[in-house]
N, C-alpha and C positions, 0 to 999 in steps of 0.2 A: 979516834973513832974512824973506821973507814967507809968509804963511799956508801956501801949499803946498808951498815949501820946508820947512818946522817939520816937518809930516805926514808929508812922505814921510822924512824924518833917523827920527824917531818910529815909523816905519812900519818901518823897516830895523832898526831897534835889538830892536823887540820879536818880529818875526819871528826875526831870529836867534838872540835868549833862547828865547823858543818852540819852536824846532826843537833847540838844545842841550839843551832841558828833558826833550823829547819821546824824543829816542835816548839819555838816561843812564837813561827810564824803561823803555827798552825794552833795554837791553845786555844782561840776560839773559831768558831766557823765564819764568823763576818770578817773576820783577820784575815784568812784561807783566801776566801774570796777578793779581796780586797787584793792582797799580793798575786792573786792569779790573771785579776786584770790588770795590772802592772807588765807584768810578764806576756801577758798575749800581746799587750799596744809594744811592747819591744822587742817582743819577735818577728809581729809587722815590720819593726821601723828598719831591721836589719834585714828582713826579706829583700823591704823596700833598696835598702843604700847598695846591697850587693846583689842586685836581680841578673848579672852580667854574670858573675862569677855561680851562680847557681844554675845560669842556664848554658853554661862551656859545656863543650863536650871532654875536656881534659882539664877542667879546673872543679868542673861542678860536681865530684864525690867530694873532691875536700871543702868546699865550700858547706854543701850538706850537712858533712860531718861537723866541721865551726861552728855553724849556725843554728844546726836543731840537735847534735851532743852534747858539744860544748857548753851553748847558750841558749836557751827557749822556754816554752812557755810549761814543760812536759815537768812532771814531779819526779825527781831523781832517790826519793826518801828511800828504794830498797837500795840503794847503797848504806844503809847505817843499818851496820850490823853491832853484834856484842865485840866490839873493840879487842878485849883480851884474849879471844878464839880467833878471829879473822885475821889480822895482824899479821904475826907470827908465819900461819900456814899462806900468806900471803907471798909473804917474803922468800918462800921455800919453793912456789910453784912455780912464780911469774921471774923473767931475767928481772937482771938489774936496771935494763933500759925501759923496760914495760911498769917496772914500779914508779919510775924518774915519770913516767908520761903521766900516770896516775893520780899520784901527789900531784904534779901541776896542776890537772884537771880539778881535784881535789879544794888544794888554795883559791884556784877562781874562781869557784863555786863555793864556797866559805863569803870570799872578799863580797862576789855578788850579791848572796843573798842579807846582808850587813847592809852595803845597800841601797837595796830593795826595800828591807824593811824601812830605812829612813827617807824612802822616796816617796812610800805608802803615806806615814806620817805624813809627809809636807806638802802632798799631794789634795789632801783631807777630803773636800765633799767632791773635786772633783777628780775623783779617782774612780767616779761612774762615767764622765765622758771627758776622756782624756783626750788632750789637741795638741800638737806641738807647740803652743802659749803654752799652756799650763802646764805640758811636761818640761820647758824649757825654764818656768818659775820654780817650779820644785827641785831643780838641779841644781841651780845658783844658790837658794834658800839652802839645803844639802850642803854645798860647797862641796867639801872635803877632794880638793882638786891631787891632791896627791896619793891620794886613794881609787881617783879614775885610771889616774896617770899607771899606777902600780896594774887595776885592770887589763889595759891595753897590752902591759909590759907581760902580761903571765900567759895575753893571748900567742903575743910572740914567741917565749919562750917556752910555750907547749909545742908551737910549730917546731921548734927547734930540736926539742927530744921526741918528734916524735917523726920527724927527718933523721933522727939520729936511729933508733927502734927501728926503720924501714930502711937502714943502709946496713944492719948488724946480721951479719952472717948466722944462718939458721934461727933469726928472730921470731918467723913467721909459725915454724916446726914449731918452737918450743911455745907459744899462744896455744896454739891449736890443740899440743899435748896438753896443756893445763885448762879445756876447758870444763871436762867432768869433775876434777879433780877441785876446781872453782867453784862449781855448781856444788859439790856434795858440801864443800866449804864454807858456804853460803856467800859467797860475795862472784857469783858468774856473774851478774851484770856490769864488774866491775873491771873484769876479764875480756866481757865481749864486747863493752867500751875499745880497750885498747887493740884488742883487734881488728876493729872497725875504721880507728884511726892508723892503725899498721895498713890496711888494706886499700884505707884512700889516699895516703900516701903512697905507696907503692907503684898507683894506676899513676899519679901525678909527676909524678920525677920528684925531682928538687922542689920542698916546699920555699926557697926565698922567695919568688918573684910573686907567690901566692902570698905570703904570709907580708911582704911587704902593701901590696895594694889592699889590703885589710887591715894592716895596721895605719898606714898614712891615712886611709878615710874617718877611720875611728878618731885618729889623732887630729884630723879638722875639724871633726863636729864638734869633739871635747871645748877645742879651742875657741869657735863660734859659738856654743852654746854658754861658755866663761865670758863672752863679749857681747852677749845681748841678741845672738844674732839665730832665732829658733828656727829660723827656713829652712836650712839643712837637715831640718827633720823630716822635711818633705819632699825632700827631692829624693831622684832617683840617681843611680851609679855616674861616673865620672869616665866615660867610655876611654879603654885604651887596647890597642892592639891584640896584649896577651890574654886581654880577660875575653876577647869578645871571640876567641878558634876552643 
């Protein structure tokens, strides 16, 4: 099987996870809601951790992009289309580095919202006012630390492909040409995802030095919040040199 055979098998598997995740979180309305303020107190708390990195003049499109594409409180659902139409003419319009960033995005929004939904659970009545105590008990209770661990890991390796997409000669052209062509397809938002992330990368240079100081803070909370230690939910950014030009 080559490269973009793998991707698009990969691409198909975790959109369908993804969208069965998405309509068991939504089968009732109190459920909807319940996962929506979930998602609002964690797009806070990631406002809150990287308020440095969102307010660079040369880090803060990708940070943006991270924080409210990537990750946020926003309902992603016109991404699940009819799988056996989309797919296909997917694979046909977008390169091969635009699909690679996709799928990632894909995966960790599967992982995420898996979960979410088991945060919701363990969260139960206080999932109406949520505090870093009680988001910090629902996490432990959760456990599932090698499933955080794998989150952190797909945020980096989205940076990774999609530093790779933004250094790929005439990447940019061929986005751009596939976005009518997406749109008549029915999965443009899935298209204008990737350009969005092509395009803050681009402004940024080299996403390491970004992708690093996002991943090590992610990687300390995890760590604190596995050792009892919920305050990290409440602090703000960890000031350094590159995040703050």
């Amino acid at each position: 099987m080559d490269d973009k055979a793998e991707i698009v098998q990969r691409l198909t598997t975790q959109l369908s996870l993804a969208a069965h995740l998405r309509s068991l979180a939504k089968a009732e309305a109190q459920s909807a809601d319940r996962r929506q303020s979930l998602r609002t107190w964690q797009a806070d708390r990631l406002a809150r951790t990287h308020a440095d990195l969102l307010a660079s003049a040369r880090l803060g499109p990708a940070a943006a992009f991270f924080l409210t594409d990537i990750y946020s409180a926003k309902d992603v659902g016109g991404r699940d289309q009819a799988l056996d139409r989309v797919v296909p003419l997917m694979s046909k319009v977008l390169p091969v580095s635009g699909l690679e960033t996709i799928v990632d995005a894909i995966e960790l929004d599967a992982l995420s919202e898996d979960l979410d939904a088991a945060m919701v659970e363990a969260l139960g009545q206080r999932i109406n006012a949520i505090d870093a105590a009680a988001y910090g008990n629902a996490y432990r209770k959760v456990d599932r630390r090698k499933d955080r661990e794998r989150q952190i890991f797909l945020i980096q390796h989205l940076g990774q492909s999609l530093d790779r997409l933004a250094r790929q000669r005439f990447a940019g052209t061929a986005l751009a040409l596939a976005r009518k062509p997406a749109r008549l397809a029915g999965f443009g938002e899935l298209q204008e995802f990737a350009e969005r992330g092509y395009n803050a990368c681009r402004q940024m240079g080299r996403v390491d030095e970004f992708m690093n100081l996002v991943v090590k803070r992610e990687q300390r909370i995890l760590e604190a919040l596995f050792a009892g230690d919920d305050s990290v939910l409440s602090e703000g950014p960890v000031r350094s040199p590159a995040a703050a030009t």
